[in-house]
C-alpha positions in Angstrom: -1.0 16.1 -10.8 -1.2 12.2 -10.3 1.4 10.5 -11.3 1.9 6.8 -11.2 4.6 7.3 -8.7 1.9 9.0 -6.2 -0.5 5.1 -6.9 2.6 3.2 -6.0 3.0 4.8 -2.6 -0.8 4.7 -1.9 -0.3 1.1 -2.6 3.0 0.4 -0.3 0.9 2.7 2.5 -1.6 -0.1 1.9 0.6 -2.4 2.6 2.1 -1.0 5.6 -1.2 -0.6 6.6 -2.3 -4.4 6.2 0.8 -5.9 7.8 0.8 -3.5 10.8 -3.3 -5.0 11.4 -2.4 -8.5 10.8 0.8 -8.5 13.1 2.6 -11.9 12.5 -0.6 -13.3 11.3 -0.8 -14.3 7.8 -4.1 -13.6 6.1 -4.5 -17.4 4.8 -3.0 -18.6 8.6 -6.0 -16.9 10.3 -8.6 -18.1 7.5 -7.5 -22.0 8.2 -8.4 -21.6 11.4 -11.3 -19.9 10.8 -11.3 -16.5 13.0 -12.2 -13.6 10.7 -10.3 -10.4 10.7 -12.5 -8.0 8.3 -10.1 -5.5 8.6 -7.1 -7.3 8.1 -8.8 -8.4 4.6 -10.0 -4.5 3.7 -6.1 -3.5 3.8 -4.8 -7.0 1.6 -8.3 -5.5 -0.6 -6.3 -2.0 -1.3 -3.3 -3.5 -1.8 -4.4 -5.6 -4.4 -6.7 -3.2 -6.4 -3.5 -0.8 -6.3 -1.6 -3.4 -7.4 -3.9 -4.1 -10.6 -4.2 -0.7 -11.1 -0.6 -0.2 -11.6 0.1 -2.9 -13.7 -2.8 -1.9 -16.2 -1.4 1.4 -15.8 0.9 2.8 -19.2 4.3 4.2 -18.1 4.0 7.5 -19.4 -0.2 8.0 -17.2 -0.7 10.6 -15.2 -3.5 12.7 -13.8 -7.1 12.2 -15.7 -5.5 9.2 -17.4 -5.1 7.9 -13.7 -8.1 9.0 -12.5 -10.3 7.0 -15.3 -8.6 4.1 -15.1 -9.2 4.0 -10.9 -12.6 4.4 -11.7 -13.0 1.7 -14.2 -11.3 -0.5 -12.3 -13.6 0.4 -9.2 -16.5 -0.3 -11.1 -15.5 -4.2 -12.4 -14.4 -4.4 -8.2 -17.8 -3.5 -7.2 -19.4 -5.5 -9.6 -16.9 -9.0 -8.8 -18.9 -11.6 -7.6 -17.5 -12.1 -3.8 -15.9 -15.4 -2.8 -16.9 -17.7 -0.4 -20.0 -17.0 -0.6 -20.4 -13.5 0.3 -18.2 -13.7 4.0 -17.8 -10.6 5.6 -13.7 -11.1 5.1 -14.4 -11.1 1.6 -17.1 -8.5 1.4 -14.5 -6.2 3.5 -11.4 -7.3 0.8 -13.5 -6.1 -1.5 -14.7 -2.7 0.0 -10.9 -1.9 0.5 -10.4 -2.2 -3.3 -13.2 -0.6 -4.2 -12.7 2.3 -1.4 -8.9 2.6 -2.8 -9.6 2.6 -6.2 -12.5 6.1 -5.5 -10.2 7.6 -3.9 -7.4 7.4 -6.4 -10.2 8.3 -9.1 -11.3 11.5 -7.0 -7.7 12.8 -6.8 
Protein backbone atom coordinates (compact mmCIF):
# COMPACT_ATOMS: atom_id res chain seq x y z
CA UNK A 1 0.00 0.00 0.00
CA UNK A 2 1.06 3.67 -0.61
CA UNK A 3 2.25 5.34 1.95
CA UNK A 4 3.39 8.86 2.13
CA UNK A 5 6.96 7.63 2.66
CA UNK A 6 6.79 5.76 -0.94
CA UNK A 7 5.52 9.94 -2.50
CA UNK A 8 8.50 11.35 -0.78
CA UNK A 9 11.01 9.10 -2.53
CA UNK A 10 9.19 9.37 -5.91
CA UNK A 11 9.78 13.04 -5.23
CA UNK A 12 13.68 12.89 -4.14
CA UNK A 13 14.01 10.30 -7.45
CA UNK A 14 12.54 13.43 -9.13
CA UNK A 15 14.88 15.37 -8.00
CA UNK A 16 17.85 13.32 -8.62
CA UNK A 17 16.49 13.05 -11.85
CA UNK A 18 16.26 16.90 -12.64
CA UNK A 19 19.69 17.80 -11.28
CA UNK A 20 21.44 14.86 -13.02
CA UNK A 21 19.62 16.66 -16.66
CA UNK A 22 20.54 20.00 -15.76
CA UNK A 23 24.24 19.26 -14.70
CA UNK A 24 25.60 22.53 -13.13
CA UNK A 25 23.05 24.46 -14.88
CA UNK A 26 20.41 26.18 -12.91
CA UNK A 27 16.90 26.05 -14.33
CA UNK A 28 16.53 30.10 -14.01
CA UNK A 29 20.53 30.41 -15.27
CA UNK A 30 19.62 28.69 -18.56
CA UNK A 31 16.08 30.61 -18.94
CA UNK A 32 18.18 34.21 -18.64
CA UNK A 33 19.94 33.34 -21.42
CA UNK A 34 17.28 32.07 -23.15
CA UNK A 35 18.33 28.30 -24.38
CA UNK A 36 15.34 25.95 -23.53
CA UNK A 37 15.90 22.64 -21.85
CA UNK A 38 12.27 21.02 -21.98
CA UNK A 39 13.43 18.27 -20.23
CA UNK A 40 15.27 19.81 -17.64
CA UNK A 41 11.82 21.73 -16.75
CA UNK A 42 9.61 18.22 -17.01
CA UNK A 43 11.92 16.83 -13.99
CA UNK A 44 11.74 20.55 -11.71
CA UNK A 45 7.63 19.80 -13.02
CA UNK A 46 7.59 16.37 -10.83
CA UNK A 47 9.42 17.59 -8.26
CA UNK A 48 7.20 20.28 -7.61
CA UNK A 49 3.75 18.54 -8.06
CA UNK A 50 5.30 15.82 -5.53
CA UNK A 51 6.23 18.43 -3.40
CA UNK A 52 2.51 19.95 -3.27
CA UNK A 53 1.21 16.80 -3.01
CA UNK A 54 3.07 16.03 0.11
CA UNK A 55 2.43 19.00 1.82
CA UNK A 56 -1.44 18.76 1.18
CA UNK A 57 -1.02 15.31 2.21
CA UNK A 58 -2.42 14.34 6.19
CA UNK A 59 0.25 12.49 8.24
CA UNK A 60 -1.61 9.52 8.97
CA UNK A 61 -2.66 8.97 4.31
CA UNK A 62 -1.96 6.13 2.81
CA UNK A 63 -3.10 4.05 -0.20
CA UNK A 64 -6.72 5.29 -1.81
CA UNK A 65 -6.34 8.35 0.37
CA UNK A 66 -3.00 8.92 -1.68
CA UNK A 67 -4.27 7.92 -4.73
CA UNK A 68 -7.28 10.56 -4.78
CA UNK A 69 -5.51 13.23 -3.69
CA UNK A 70 -2.65 12.59 -6.78
CA UNK A 71 -5.48 12.65 -8.91
CA UNK A 72 -7.11 15.84 -7.80
CA UNK A 73 -4.10 17.40 -7.79
CA UNK A 74 -3.39 16.23 -11.43
CA UNK A 75 -6.51 17.54 -12.55
CA UNK A 76 -6.04 21.44 -11.16
CA UNK A 77 -2.19 20.75 -12.90
CA UNK A 78 -3.74 20.02 -16.13
CA UNK A 79 -6.09 22.62 -15.94
CA UNK A 80 -3.19 25.62 -14.70
CA UNK A 81 -3.01 28.15 -17.16
CA UNK A 82 0.83 27.81 -18.44
CA UNK A 83 3.30 30.66 -17.97
CA UNK A 84 4.92 32.50 -20.43
CA UNK A 85 2.70 32.19 -22.59
CA UNK A 86 2.45 28.69 -23.34
CA UNK A 87 6.60 27.97 -23.97
CA UNK A 88 7.42 24.56 -24.57
CA UNK A 89 9.71 24.75 -21.10
CA UNK A 90 6.63 25.50 -19.40
CA UNK A 91 4.30 23.24 -21.24
CA UNK A 92 6.98 20.40 -20.42
CA UNK A 93 7.10 21.67 -16.34
CA UNK A 94 3.82 21.05 -16.49
CA UNK A 95 3.52 17.62 -18.23
CA UNK A 96 6.12 16.37 -15.56
CA UNK A 97 3.53 17.37 -12.81
CA UNK A 98 0.81 16.19 -14.36
CA UNK A 99 2.66 12.78 -15.63
CA UNK A 100 3.92 12.34 -11.76
CA UNK A 101 0.90 13.06 -10.19
CA UNK A 102 -1.06 9.78 -12.64
CA UNK A 103 1.21 7.83 -11.85
CA UNK A 104 1.12 8.24 -8.02
CA UNK A 105 -2.89 8.20 -8.53
CA UNK A 106 -2.58 4.70 -10.54
CA UNK A 107 -0.47 3.05 -7.81
Amino acid sequence: MLVRDDVRALRASAATAWSETMGDATSCALAKDGRSHPAGKFHEGRTAALGELLRALPADASGPGIAALAASLADVWGARPVPGGGSRDWESYRAGGVDALRAVATS
